[in-house]
C-alpha positions as CSV (number, residue, x, y, z in Angstrom):
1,X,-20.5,6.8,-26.3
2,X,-20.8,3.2,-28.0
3,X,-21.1,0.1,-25.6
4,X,-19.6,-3.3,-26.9
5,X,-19.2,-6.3,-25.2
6,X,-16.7,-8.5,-25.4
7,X,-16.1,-11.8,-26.7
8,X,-15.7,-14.4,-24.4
9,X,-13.4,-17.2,-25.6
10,X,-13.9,-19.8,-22.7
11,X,-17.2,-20.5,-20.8
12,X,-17.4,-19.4,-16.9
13,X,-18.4,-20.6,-13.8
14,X,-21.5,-18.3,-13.6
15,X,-23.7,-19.4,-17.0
16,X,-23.7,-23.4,-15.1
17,X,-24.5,-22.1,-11.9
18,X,-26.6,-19.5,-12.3
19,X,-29.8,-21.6,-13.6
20,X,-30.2,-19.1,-16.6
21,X,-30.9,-16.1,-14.6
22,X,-29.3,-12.4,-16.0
23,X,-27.4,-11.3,-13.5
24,X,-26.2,-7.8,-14.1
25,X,-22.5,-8.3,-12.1
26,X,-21.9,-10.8,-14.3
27,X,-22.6,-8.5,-17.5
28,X,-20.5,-5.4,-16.2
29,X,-17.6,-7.3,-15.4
30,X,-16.6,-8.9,-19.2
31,X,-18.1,-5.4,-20.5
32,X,-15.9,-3.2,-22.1
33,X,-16.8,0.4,-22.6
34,X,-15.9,2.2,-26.0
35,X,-15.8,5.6,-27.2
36,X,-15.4,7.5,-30.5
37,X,-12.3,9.6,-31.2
38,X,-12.5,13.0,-33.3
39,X,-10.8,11.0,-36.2
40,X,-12.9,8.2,-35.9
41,X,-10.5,6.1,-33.9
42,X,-12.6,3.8,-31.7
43,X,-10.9,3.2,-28.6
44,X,-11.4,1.8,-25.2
45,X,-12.3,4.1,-23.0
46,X,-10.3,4.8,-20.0
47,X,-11.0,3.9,-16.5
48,X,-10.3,7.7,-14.5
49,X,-9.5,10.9,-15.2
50,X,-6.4,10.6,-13.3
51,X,-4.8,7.9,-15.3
52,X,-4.9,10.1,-18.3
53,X,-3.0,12.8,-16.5
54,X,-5.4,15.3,-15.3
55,X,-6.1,17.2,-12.5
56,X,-4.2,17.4,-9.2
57,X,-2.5,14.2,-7.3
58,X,-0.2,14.0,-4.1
59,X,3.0,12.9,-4.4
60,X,4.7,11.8,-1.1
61,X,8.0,12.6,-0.8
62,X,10.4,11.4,1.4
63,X,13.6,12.6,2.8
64,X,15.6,10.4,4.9
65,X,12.9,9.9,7.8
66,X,10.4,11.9,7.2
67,X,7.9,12.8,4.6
68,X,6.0,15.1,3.2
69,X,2.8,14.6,1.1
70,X,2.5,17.6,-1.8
71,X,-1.0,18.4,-4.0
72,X,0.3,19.4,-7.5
73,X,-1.3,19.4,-10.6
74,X,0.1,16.1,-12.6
75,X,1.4,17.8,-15.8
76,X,3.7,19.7,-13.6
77,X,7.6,19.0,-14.1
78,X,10.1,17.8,-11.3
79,X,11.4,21.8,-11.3
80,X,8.4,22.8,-10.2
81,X,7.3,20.3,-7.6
82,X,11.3,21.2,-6.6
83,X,9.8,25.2,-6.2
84,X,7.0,23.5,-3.7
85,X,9.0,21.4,-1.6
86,X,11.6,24.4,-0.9
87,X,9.3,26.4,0.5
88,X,7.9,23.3,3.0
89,X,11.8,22.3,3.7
90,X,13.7,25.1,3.3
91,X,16.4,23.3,1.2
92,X,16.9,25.6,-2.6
93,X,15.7,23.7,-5.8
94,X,20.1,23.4,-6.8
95,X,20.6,21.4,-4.0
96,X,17.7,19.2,-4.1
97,X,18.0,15.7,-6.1
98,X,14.5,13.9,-6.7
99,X,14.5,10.2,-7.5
100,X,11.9,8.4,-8.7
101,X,11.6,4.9,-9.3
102,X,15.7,4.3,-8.5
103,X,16.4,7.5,-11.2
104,X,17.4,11.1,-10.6
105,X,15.1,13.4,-12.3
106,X,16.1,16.1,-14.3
107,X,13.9,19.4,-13.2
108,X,12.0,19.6,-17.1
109,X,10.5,16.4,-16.9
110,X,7.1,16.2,-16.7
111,X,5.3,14.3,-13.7
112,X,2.6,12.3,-15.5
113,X,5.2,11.8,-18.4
114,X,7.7,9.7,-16.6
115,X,4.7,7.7,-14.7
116,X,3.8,9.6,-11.2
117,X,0.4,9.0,-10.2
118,X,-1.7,9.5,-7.2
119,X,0.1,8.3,-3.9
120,X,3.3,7.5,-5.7
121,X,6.7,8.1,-3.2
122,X,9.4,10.3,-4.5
123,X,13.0,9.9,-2.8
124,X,14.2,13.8,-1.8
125,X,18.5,13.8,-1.8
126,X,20.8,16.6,-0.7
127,X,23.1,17.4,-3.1
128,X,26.4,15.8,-2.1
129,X,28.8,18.7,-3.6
130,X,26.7,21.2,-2.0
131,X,26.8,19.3,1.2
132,X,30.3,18.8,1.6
133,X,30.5,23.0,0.6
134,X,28.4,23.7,3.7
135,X,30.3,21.5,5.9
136,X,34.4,22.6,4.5
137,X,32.7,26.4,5.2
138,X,32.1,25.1,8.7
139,X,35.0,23.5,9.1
140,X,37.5,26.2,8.6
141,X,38.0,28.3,11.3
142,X,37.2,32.7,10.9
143,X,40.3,34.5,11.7
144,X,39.2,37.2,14.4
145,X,40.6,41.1,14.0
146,X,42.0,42.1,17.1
147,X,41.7,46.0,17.1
């Protein structure tokens, strides 16, 4: 790993009023930490794990007035995090709509692709074809065979 500092185009507070002492909170905060690539790219590295899409995060998903917090790995798609949540709720994958930032998610999109990250809020909708189904099967009457 290669540590480079960066360049400082305006003068801060700290060098006046500091009286020329080194203070190392002042160094780590305008330091920028860089790494080498395989090709030789060299890049700023990145802050966490988690922001490059690794590793497990929990999504919190809401429905109507109640939510539900779900561990999942963060390359999983919206199908599968679907396959989770119908086994806490009860409710199949077809007649579950996810929404995520005001947009209904199609069930092969990946997770960390579209922007989920740890603690993020997804919106949980019934289906409104299937639930108007379910309630014209409960509204017709069942004809009775009198023997």
């Amino acid at each position: 790993m290669i540590k480079l500092r960066s360049k400082r185009f305006c003068r801060g507070n700290s060098k006046l009023g500091s009286g020329g002492g080194n203070g190392v909170k002042g160094q780590e905060k305008g330091e920028i930490k860089w790494e080498l690539r395989p090709g030789g790219m060299l890049v700023q590295k990145r802050e966490s794990a988690e922001s490059v899409g690794e590793g497990m995060i929990t999504v919190r998903v809401s429905i109507v007035s109640k939510w539900h917090e779900i561990s999942i790995e963060s390359t999983s798609t919206f199908g599968e995090l679907k396959m989770i949540l119908s086994l806490v709720i009860g409710l199949e994958p077809r007649e579950q709509r996810l929404l995520f930032k005001g947009k209904e998610r199609e069930d092969s999109e990946y997770l960390h692709m579209v922007g989920v990250r740890d603690k993020d809020k997804v919106l949980l909708l019934e289906d409104p074809a299937i639930k108007e189904m379910k309630l014209h099967a409960l509204a017709t009457p069942c004809r009775t065979i009198s023997v």
